[in-house]
N, C-alpha and C positions, 0 to 999 in steps of 0.2 A: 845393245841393251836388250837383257830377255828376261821377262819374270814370271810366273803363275801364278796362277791360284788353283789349291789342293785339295777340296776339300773332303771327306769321309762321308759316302751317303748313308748316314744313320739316321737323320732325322732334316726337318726344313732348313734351309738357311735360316738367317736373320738377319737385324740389320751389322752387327758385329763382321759375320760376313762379307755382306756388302760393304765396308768401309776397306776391308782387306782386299777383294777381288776390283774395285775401282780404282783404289789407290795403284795396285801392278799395273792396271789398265792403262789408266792416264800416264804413267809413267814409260810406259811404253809406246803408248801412241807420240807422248811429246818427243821421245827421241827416235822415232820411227824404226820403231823397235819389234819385236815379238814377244807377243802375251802368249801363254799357255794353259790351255787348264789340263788338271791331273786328278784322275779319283784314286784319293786312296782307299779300297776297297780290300784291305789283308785282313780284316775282319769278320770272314765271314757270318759269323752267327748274331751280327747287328747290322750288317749293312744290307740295304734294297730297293730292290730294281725303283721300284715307284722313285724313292729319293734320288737317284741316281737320275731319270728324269726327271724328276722337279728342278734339279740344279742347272740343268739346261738350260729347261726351257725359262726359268726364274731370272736366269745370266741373260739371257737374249733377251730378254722385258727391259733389264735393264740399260739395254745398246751395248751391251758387252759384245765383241766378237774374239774368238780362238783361231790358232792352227788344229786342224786336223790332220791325220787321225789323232783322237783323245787318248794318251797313253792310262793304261786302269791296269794299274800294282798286280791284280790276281793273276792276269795275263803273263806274268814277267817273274814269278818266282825263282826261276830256275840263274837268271842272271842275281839276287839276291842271296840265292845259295854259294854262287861261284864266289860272289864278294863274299861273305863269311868264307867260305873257304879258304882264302888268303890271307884271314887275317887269322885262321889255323892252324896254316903253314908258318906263320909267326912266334906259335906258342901262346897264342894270348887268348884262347876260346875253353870253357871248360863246359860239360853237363854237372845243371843243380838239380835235384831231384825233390827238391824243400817247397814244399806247401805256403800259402800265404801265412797260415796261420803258426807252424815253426818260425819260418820268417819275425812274424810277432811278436815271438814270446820268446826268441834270442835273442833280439837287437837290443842295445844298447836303449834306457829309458832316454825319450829326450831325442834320440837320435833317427833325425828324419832324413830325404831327400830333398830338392828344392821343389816338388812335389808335394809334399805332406807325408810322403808315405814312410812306413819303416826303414831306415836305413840298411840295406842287408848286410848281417854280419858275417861272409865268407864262408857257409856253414859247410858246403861242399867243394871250395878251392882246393883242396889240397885231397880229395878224394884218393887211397890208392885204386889203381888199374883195375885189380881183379873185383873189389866192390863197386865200381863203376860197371864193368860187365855182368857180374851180379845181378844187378840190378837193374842193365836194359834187358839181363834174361829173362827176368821177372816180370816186364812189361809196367815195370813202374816208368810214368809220365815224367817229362823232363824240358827243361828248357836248358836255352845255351848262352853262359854271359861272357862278360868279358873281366878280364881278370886287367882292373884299373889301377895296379901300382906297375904292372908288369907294359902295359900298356903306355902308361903318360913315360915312362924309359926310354920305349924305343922308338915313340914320338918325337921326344925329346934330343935320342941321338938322332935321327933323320933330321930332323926340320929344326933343332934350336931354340935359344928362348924366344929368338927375332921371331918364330912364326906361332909361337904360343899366345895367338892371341886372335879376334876376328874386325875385318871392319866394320864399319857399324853407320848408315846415316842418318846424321837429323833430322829432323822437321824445319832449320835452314837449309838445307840441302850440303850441310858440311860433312866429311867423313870422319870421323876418331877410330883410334884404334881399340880394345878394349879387351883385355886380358882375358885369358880362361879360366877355369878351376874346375875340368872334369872333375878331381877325386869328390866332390863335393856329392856325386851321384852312386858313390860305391862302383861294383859291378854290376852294371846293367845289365838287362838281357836283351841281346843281339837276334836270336831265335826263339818266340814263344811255343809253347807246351805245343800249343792246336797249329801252328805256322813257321814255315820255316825262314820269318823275318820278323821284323818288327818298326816299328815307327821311325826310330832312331836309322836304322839299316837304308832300310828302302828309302828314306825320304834324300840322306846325303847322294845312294847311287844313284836313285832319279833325278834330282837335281845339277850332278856332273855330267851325266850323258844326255839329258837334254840343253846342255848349254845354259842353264839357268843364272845371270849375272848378279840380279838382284831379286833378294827375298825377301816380301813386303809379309809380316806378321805381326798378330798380338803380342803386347811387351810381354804376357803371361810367357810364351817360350822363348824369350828370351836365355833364362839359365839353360836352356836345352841346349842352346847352338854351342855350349860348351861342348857338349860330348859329340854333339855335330864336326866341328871342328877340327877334335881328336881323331875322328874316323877317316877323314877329309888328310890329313897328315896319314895316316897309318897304310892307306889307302892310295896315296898318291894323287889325289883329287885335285881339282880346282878348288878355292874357295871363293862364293858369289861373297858381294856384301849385305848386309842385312837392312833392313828398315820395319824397328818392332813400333807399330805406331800404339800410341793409348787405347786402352778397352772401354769399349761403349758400358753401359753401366744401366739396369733398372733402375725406376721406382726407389726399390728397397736398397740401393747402392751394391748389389751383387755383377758380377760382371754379367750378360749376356750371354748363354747357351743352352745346349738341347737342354740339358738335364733339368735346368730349371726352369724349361718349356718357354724360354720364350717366346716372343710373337713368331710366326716364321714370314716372311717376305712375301709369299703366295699367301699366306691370309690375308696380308697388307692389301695385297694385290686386287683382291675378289671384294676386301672391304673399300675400294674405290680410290689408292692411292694411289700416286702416279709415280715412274721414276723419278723426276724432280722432287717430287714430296721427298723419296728416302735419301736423295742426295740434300736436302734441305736437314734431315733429321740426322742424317751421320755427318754433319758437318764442312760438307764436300761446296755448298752453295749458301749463298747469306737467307736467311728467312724474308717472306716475301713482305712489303712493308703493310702495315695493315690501315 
């Protein structure tokens, strides 16, 4: 049994966090297993050093312990370029050269991801060649997706309906299996504008090359491991099994994160709480009786 926790130094943990990185914990410790932690750091222009230590040192508070060395995405580009690369030798990778706001104002009203975001409507799939070089002549900016009907094919011929699908387990500790629906995401992008990967990319090849068996997550990405999945088939990967557990929740019933500044876990910290407290408030321990 091997799991991690991933998280992106943009901003503090919180306890959302902490319910994800104890849950892999515990579940590895009970089958004396290997925990991992992983920074994804392919962000450059939000993620920092400070954060990056606070998640540390905020794990250790909690009696969290990892294997080292800490694998950090920035470091590893170059093995994330090689997987796109294969999946280009495929035919299935194109440059879009389309702005958020194109993106916008083509898509279909109504037609979102499971995201929220605009659904993209193929505006540069079918690009021909010499406008494509055109246009990296030009030093116009570009990202690289994946062309999703050409994709779920030859997923489909590889792997079959039998593997169109991931496991998944409960909060009984039972496993179901549970279908896919990449097209649901359009064509993704595999390599962004500023980086030569992206969330989707790096997260499946870090995940198979460290032996990762099970991946303890919020249900919120849950529709991801769809396109997870797909890459994991295209790719020739393992597939771990998932455990998307419920999302902690403000006050205002919004889910818990940076954006909407939650508390972070070192202010918890410094305000006098103890690890038991945040295992009492994520659920992890019964409340103490009063």
């Amino acid at each position: 049994m091997t799991t991690r926790f991933a998280p992106s130094p943009t901003g503090g943990l919180h306890l959302g966090h902490a319910l994800s990185a104890i849950t892999g914990y515990e579940i590895a410790r009970q089958h004396h297993g290997r925990f991992l932690l992983r920074i994804e750091d392919i962000d450059a222009t939000r993620c920092r050093p400070e954060y990056e230590a606070e998640i540390h040192d905020v794990l250790a508070w909690l009696g969290l312990t990892w294997e080292t060395p800490v694998l950090r995405q920035s470091e590893h580009m170059a093995t994330y370029i090689a997987a796109a690369g294969r999946l280009a030798a495929l035919g299935l990778l194109y440059p879009c050269f389309a702005t958020r706001g194109e993106i916008q104002t083509a898509a279909k009203p109504g037609a979102t991801d499971p995201d929220g975001a605009p659904l993209y409507p193929g505006l540069h799939r079918d690009l021909p060649p010499d406008q494509i070089a055109r246009r990296k002549a030009e030093g116009q900016a570009f990202g690289i997706r994946l062309d999703m009907g050409k994709a779920i094919a030859v997923a489909r011929a590889k792997a079959g309906a039998v593997a169109f699908g991931f496991d998944e387990l409960d909060g009984a500790g039972s496993v179901r299996r549970v279908a896919i629906d990449p097209a649901r995401w359009g064509d993704v992008i595999l390599q962004r504008k500023e980086v030569p990967t992206s969330y989707h990319l790096s997260v499946v090849v870090d995940d198979a090359r460290q032996g990762v068996t099970l991946v303890t997550r919020g249900v919120d990405l849950r529709p991801a491991t769809d396109v997870h999945r797909l890459l994991q088939i295209l790719l020739d990967l393992p597939d771990p099994v998932y455990l998307h557990h419920p999302l902690l929740t403000g006050a205002d019933g919004r889910k818990l994160a940076k954006s909407t500044a939650a508390t972070s876990l070192a202010d918890m910290r410094r305000a006098g709480l103890t690890p038991a407290d945040v295992r009492r408030l994520i659920g992890l321990e019964p409340d103490t009786p009063t």
